[in-house]
HTML snippet that shows the backbone in 3Dmol.js (N, CA, C, O; Angstrom):
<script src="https://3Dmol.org/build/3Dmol-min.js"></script>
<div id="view" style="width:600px;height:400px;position:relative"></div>
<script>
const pdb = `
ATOM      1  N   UNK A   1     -25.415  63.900  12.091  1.00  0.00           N
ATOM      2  CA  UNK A   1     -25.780  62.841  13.013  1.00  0.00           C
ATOM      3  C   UNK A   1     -24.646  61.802  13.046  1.00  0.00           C
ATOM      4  O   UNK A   1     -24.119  61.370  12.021  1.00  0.00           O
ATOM      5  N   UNK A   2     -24.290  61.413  14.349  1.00  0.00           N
ATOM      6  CA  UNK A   2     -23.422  60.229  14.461  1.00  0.00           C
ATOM      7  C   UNK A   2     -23.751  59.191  13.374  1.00  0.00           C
ATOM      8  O   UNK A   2     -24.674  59.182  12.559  1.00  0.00           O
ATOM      9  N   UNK A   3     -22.527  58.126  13.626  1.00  0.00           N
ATOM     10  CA  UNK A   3     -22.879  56.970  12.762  1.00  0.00           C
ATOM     11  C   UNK A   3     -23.956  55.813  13.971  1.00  0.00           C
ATOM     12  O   UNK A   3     -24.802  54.945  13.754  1.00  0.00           O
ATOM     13  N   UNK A   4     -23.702  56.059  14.497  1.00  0.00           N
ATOM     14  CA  UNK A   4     -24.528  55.118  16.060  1.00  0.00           C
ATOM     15  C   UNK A   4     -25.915  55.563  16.212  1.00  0.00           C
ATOM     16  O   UNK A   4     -26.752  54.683  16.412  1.00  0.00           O
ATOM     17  N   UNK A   5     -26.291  56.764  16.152  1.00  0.00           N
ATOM     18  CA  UNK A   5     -27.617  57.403  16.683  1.00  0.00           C
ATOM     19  C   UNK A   5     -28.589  57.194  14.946  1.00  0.00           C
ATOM     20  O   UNK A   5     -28.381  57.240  13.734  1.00  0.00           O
ATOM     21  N   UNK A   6     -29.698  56.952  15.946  1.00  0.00           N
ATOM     22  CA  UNK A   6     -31.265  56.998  14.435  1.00  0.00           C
ATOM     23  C   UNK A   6     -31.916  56.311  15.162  1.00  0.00           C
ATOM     24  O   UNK A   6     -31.799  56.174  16.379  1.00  0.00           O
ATOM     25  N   UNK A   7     -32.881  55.683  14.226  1.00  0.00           N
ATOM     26  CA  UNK A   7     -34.190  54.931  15.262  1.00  0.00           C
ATOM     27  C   UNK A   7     -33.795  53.820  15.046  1.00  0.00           C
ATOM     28  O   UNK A   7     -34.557  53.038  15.615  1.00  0.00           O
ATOM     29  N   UNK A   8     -32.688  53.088  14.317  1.00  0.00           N
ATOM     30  CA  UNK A   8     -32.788  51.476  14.573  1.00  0.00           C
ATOM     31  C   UNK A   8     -31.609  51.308  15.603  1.00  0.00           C
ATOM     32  O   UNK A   8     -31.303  50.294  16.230  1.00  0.00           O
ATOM     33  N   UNK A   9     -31.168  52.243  15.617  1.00  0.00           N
ATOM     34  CA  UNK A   9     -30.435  51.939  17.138  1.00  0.00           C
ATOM     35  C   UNK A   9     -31.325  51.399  18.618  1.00  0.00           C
ATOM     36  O   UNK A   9     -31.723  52.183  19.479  1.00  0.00           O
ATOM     37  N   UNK A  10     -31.503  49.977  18.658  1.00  0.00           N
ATOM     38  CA  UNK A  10     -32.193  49.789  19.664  1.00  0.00           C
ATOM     39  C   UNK A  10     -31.638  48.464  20.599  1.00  0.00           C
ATOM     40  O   UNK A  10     -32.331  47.657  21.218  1.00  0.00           O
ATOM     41  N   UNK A  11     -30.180  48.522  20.487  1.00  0.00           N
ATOM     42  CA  UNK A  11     -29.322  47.064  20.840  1.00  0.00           C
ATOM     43  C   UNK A  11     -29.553  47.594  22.658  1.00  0.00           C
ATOM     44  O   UNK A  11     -29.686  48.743  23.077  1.00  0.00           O
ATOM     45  N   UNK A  12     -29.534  46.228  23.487  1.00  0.00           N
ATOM     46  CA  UNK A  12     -29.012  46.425  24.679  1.00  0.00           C
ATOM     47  C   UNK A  12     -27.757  46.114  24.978  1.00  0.00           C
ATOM     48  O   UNK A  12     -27.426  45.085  24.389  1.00  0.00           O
ATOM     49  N   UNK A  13     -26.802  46.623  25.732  1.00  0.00           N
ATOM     50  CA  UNK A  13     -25.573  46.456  26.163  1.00  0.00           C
ATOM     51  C   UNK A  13     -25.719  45.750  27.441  1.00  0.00           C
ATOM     52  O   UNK A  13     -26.489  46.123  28.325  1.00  0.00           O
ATOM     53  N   UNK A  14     -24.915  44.662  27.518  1.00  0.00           N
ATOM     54  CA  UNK A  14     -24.833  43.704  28.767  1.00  0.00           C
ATOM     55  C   UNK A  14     -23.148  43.504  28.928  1.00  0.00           C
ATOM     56  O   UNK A  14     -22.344  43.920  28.093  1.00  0.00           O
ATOM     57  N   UNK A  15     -22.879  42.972  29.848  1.00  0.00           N
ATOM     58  CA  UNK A  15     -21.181  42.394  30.099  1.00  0.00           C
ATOM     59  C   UNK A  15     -21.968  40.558  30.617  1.00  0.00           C
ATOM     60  O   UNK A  15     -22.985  39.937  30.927  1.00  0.00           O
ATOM     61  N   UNK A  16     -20.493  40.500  30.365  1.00  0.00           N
ATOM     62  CA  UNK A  16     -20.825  38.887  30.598  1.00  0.00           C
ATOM     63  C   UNK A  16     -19.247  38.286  30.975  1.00  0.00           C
ATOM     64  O   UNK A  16     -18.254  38.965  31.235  1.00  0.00           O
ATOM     65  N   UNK A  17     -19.358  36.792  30.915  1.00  0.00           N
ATOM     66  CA  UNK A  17     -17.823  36.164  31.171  1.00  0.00           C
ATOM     67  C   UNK A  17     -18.044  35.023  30.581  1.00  0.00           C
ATOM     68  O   UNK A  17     -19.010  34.365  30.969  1.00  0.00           O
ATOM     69  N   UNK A  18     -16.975  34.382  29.214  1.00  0.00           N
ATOM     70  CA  UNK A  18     -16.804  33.716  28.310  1.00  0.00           C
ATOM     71  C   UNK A  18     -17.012  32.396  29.154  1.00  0.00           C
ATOM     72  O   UNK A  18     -16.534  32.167  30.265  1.00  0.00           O
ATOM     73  N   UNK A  19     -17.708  31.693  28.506  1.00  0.00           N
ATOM     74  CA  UNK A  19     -17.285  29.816  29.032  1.00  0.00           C
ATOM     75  C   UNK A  19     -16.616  28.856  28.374  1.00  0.00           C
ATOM     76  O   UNK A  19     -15.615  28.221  28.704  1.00  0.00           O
ATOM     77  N   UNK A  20     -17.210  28.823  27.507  1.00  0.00           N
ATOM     78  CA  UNK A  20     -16.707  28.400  26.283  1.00  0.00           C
ATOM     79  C   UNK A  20     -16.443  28.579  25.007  1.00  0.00           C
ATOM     80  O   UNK A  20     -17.410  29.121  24.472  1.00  0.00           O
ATOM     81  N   UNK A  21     -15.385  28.330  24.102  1.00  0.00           N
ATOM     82  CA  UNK A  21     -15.211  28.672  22.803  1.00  0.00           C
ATOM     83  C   UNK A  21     -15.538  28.160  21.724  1.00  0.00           C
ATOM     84  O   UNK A  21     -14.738  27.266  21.449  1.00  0.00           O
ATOM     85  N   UNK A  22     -16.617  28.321  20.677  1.00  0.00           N
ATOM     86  CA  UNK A  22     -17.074  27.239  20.216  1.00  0.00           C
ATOM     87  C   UNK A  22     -16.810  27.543  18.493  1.00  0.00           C
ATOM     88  O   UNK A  22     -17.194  28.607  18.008  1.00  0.00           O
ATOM     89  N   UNK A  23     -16.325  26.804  17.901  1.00  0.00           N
ATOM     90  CA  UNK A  23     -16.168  27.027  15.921  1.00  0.00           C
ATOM     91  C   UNK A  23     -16.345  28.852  15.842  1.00  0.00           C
ATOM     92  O   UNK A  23     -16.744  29.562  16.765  1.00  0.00           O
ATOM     93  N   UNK A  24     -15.915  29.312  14.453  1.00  0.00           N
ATOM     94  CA  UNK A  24     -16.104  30.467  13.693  1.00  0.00           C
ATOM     95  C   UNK A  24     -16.396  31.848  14.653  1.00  0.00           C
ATOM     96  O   UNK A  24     -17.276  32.706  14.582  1.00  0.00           O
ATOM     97  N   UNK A  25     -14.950  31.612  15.824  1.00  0.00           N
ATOM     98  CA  UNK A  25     -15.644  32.626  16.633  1.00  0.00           C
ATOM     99  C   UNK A  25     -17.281  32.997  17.267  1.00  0.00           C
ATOM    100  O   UNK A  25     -17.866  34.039  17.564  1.00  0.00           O
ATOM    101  N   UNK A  26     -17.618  31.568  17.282  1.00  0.00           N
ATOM    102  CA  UNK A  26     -18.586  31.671  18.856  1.00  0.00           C
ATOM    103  C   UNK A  26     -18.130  31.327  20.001  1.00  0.00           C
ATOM    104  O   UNK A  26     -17.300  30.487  20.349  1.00  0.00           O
ATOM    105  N   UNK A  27     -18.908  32.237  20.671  1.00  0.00           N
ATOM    106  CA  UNK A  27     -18.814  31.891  22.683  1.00  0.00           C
ATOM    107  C   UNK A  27     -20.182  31.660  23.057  1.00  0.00           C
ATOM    108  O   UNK A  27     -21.242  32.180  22.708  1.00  0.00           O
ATOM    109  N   UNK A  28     -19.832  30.603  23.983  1.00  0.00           N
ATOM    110  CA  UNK A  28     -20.983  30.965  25.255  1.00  0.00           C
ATOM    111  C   UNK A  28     -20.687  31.322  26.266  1.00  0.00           C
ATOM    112  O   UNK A  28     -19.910  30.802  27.066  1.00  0.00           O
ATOM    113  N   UNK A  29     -21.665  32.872  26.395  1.00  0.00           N
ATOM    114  CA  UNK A  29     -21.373  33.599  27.288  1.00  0.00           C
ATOM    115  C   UNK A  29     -22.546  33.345  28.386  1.00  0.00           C
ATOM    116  O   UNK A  29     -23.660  32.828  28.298  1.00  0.00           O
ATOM    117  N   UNK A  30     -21.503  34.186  29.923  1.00  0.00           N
ATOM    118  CA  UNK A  30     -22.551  34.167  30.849  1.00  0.00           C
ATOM    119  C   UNK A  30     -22.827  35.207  31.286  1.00  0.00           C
ATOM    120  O   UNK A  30     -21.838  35.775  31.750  1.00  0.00           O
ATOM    121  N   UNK A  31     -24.305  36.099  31.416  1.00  0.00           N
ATOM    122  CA  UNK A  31     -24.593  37.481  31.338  1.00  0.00           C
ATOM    123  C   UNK A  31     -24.248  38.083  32.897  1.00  0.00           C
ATOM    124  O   UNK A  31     -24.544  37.253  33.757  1.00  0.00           O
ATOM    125  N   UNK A  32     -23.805  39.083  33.327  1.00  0.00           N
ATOM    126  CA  UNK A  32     -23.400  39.356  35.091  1.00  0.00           C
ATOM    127  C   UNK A  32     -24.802  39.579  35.938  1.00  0.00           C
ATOM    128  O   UNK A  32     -25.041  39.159  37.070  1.00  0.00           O
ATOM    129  N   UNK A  33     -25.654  40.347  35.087  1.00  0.00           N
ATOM    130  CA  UNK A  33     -26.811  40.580  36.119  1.00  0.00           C
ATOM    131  C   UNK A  33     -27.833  39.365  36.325  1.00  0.00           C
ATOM    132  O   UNK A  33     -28.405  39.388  37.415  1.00  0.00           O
ATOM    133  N   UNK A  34     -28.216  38.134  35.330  1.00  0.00           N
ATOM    134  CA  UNK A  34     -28.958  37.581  35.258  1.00  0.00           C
ATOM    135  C   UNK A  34     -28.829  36.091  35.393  1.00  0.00           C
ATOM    136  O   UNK A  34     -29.654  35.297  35.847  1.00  0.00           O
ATOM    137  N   UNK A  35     -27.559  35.856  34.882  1.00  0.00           N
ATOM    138  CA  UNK A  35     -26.644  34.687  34.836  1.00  0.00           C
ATOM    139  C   UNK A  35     -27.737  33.487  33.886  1.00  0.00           C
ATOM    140  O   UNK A  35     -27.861  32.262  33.857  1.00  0.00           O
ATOM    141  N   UNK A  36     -28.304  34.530  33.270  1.00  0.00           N
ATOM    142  CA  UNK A  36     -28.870  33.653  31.428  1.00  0.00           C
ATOM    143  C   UNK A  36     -27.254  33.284  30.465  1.00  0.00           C
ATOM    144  O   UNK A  36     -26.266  34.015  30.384  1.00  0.00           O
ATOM    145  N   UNK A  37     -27.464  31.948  29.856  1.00  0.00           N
ATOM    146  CA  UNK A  37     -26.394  31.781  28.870  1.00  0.00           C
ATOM    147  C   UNK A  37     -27.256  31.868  27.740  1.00  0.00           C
ATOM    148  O   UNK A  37     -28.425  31.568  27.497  1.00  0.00           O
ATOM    149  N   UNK A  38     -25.748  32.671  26.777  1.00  0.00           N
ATOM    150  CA  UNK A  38     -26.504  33.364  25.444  1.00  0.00           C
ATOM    151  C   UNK A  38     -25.287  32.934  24.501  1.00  0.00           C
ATOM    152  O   UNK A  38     -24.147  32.679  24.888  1.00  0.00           O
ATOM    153  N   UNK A  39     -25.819  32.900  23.008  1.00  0.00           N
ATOM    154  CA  UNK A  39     -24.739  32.471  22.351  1.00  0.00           C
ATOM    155  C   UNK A  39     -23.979  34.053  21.660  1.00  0.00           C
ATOM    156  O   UNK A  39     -24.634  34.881  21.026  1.00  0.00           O
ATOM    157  N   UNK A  40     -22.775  34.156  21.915  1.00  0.00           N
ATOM    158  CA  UNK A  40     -21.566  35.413  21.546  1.00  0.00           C
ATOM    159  C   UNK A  40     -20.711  35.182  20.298  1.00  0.00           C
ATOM    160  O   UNK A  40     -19.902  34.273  20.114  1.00  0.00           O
ATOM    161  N   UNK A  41     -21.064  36.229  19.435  1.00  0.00           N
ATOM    162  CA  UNK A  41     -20.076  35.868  18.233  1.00  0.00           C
ATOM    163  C   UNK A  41     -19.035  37.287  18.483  1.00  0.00           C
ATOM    164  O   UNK A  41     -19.164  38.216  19.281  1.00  0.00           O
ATOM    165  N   UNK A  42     -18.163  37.062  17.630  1.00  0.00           N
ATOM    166  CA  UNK A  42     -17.219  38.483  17.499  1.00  0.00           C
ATOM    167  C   UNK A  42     -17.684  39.803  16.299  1.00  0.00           C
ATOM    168  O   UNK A  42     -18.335  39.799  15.254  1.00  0.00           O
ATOM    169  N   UNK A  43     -17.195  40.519  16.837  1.00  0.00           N
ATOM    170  CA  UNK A  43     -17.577  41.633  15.765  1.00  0.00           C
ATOM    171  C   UNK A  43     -16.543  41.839  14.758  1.00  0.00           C
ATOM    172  O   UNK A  43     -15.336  41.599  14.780  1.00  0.00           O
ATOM    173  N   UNK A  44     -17.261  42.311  13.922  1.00  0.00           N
ATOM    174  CA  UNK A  44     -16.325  42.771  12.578  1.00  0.00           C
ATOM    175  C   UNK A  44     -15.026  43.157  12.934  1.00  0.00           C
ATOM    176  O   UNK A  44     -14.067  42.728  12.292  1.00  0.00           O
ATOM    177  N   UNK A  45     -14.885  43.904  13.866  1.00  0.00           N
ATOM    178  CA  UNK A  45     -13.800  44.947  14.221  1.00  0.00           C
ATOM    179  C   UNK A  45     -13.134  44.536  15.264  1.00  0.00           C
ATOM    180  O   UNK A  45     -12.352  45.325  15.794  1.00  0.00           O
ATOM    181  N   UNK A  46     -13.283  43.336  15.738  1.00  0.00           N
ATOM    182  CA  UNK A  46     -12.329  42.105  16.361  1.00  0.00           C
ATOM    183  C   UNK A  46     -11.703  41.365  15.647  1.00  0.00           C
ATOM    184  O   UNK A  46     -10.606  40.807  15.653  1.00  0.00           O
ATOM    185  N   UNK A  47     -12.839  41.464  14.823  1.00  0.00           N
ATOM    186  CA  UNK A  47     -12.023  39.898  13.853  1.00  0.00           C
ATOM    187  C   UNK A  47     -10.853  40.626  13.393  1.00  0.00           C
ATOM    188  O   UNK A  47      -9.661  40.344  13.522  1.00  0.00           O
ATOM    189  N   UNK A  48     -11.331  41.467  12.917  1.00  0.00           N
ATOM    190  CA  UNK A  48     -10.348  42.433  11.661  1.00  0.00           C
ATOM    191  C   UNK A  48      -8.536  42.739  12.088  1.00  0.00           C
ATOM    192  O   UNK A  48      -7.469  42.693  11.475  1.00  0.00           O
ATOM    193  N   UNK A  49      -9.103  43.139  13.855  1.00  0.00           N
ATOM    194  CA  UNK A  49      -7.834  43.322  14.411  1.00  0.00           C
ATOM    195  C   UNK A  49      -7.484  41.710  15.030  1.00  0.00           C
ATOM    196  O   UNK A  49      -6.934  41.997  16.093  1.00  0.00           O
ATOM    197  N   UNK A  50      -7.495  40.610  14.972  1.00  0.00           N
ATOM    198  CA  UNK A  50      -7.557  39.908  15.841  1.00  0.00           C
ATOM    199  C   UNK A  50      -7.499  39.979  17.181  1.00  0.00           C
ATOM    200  O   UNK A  50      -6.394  40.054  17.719  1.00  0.00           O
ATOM    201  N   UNK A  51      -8.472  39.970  17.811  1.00  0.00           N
ATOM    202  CA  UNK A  51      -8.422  40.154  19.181  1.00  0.00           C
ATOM    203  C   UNK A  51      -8.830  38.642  19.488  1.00  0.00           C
ATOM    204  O   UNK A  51      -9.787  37.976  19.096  1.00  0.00           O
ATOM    205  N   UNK A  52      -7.780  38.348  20.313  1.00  0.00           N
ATOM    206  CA  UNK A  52      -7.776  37.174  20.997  1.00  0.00           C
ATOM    207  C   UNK A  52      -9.079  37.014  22.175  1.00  0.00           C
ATOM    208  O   UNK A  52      -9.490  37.977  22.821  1.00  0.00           O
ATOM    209  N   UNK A  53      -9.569  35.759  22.295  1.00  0.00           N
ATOM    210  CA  UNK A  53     -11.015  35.680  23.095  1.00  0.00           C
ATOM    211  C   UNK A  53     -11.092  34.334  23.952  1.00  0.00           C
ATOM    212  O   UNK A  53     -11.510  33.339  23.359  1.00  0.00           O
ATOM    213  N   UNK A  54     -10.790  34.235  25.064  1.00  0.00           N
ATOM    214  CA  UNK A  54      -9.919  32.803  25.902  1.00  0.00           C
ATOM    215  C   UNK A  54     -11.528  32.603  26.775  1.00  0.00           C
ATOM    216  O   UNK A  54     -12.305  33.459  27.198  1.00  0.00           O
ATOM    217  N   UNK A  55     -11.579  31.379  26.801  1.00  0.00           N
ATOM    218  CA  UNK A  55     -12.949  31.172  28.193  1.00  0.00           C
ATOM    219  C   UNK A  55     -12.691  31.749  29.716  1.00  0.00           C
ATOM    220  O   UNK A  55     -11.955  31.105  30.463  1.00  0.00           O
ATOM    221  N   UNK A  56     -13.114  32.588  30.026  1.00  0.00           N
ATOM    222  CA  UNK A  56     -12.870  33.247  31.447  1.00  0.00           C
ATOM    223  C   UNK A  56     -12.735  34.711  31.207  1.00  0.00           C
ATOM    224  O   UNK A  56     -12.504  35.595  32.033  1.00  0.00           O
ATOM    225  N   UNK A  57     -12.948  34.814  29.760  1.00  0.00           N
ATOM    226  CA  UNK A  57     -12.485  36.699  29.393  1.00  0.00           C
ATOM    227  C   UNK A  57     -13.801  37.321  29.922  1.00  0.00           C
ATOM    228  O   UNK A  57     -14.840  36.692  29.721  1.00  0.00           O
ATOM    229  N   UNK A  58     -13.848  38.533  30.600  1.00  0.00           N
ATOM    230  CA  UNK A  58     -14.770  39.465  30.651  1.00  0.00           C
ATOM    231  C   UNK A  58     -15.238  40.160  29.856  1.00  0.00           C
ATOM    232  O   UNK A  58     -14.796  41.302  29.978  1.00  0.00           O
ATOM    233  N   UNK A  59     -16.421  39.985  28.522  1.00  0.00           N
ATOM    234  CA  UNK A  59     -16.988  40.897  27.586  1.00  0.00           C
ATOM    235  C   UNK A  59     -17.831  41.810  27.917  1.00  0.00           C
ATOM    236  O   UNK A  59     -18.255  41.881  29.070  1.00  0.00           O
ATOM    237  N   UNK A  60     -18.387  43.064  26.487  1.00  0.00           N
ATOM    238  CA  UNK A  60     -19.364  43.586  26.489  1.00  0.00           C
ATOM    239  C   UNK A  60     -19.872  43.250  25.284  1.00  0.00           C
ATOM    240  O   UNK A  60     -19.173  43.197  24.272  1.00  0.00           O
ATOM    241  N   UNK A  61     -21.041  43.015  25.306  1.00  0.00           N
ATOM    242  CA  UNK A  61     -21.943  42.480  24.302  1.00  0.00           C
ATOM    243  C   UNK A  61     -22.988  43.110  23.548  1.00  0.00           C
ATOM    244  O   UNK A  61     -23.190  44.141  24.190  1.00  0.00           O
ATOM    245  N   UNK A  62     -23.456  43.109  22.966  1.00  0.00           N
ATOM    246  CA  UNK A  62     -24.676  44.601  22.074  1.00  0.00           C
ATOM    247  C   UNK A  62     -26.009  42.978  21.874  1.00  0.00           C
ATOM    248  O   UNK A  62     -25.720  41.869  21.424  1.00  0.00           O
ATOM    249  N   UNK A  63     -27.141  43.368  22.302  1.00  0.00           N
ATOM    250  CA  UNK A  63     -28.041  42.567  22.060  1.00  0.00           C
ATOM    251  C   UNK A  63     -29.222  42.669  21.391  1.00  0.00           C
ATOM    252  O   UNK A  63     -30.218  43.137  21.943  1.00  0.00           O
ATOM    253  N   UNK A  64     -29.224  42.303  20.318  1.00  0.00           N
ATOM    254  CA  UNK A  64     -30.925  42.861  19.853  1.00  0.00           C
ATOM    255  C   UNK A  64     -32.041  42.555  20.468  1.00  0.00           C
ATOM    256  O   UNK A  64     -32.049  41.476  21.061  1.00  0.00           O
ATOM    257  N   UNK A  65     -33.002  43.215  20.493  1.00  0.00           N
ATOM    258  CA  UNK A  65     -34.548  43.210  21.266  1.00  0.00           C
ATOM    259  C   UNK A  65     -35.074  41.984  20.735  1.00  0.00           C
ATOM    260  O   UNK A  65     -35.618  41.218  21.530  1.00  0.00           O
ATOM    261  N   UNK A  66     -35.007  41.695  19.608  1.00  0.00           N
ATOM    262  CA  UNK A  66     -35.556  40.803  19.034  1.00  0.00           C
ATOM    263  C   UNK A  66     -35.083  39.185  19.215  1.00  0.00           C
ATOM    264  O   UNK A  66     -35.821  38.200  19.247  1.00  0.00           O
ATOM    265  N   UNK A  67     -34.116  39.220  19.286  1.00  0.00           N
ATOM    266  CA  UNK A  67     -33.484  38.177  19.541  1.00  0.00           C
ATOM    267  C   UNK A  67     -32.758  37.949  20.894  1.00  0.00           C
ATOM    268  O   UNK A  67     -31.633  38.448  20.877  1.00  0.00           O
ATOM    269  N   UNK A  68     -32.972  37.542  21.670  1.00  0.00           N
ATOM    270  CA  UNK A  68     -32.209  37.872  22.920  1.00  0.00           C
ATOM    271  C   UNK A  68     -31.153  36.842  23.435  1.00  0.00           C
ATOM    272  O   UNK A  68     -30.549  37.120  24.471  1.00  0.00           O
ATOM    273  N   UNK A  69     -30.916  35.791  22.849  1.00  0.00           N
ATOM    274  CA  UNK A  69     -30.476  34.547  22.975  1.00  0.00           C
ATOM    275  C   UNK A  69     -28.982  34.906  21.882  1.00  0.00           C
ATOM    276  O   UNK A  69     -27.962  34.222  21.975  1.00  0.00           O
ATOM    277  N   UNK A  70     -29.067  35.663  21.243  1.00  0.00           N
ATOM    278  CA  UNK A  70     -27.501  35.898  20.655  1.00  0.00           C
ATOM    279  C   UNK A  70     -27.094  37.133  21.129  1.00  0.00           C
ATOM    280  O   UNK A  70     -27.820  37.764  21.898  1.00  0.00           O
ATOM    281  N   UNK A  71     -25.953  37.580  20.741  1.00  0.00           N
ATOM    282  CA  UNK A  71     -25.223  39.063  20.942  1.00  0.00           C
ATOM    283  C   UNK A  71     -23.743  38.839  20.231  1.00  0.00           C
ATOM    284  O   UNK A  71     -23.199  37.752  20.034  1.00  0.00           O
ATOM    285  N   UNK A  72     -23.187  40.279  19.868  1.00  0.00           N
ATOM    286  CA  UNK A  72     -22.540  40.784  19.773  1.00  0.00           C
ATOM    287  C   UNK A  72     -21.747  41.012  20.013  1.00  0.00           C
ATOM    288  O   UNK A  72     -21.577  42.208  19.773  1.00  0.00           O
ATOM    289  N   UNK A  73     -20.091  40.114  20.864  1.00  0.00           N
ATOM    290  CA  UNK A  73     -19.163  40.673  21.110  1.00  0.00           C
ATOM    291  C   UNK A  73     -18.452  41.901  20.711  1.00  0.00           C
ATOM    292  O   UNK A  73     -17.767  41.877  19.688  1.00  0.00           O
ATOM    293  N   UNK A  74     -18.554  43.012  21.447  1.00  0.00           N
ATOM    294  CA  UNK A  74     -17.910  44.194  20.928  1.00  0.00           C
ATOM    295  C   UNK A  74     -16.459  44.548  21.778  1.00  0.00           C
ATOM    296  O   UNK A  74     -15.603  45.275  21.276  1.00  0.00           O
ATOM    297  N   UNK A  75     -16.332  44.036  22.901  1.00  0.00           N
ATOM    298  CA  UNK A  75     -15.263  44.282  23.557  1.00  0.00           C
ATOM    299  C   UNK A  75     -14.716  43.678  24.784  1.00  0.00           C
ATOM    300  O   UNK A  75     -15.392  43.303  25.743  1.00  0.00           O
ATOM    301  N   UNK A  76     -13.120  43.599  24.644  1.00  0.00           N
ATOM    302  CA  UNK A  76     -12.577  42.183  25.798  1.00  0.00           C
ATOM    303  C   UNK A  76     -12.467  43.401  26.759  1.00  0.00           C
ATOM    304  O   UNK A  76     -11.840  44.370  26.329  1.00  0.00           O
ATOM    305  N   UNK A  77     -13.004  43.473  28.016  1.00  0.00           N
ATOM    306  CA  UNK A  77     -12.727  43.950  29.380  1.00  0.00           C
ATOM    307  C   UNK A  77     -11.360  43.187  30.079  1.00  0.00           C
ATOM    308  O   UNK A  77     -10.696  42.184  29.816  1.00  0.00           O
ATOM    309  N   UNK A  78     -11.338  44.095  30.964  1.00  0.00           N
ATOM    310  CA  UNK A  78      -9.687  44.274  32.112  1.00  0.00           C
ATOM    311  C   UNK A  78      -9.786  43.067  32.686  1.00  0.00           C
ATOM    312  O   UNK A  78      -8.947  42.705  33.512  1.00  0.00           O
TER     313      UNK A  78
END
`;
const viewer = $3Dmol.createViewer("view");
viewer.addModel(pdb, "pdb");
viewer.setStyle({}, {cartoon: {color: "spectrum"}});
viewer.zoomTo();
viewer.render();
</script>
């Protein structure tokens, strides 16, 4: 079995566009389909590589069910 697939795999994937940059690698992001603001941290595997994260960047985000008001930066879009 993948490392991704099982039953707690239950994140939603959204894109969004950065507004602001706020302390310890948070953003507030703005979601494309709904235009809800949610608070965006970086992932492990951003930080790690530094990937640079500017207000106006286009993300994808991983969101838990449970919480819907944070997410997951996982990746800077084109």
């Amino acid at each position: 079995m993948p490392l991704n697939e099982g039953k707690n795999n239950q994140v939603i994937k959204k894109e969004g566009r950065v507004i602001e940059a706020l302390p310890n690698a948070f953003f507030k992001v703005v979601l494309n389909d709904d235009g809800k603001e949610i608070l965006g941290f970086l992932s492990g595997k951003m930080r790690m590589n530094r990937i640079t994260i500017l207000p106006g960047d286009k993300v994808s985000l991983e969101i838990s069910p449970y919480d819907e008001g944070k997410g997951r930066i996982v990746y800077r879009l084109k």
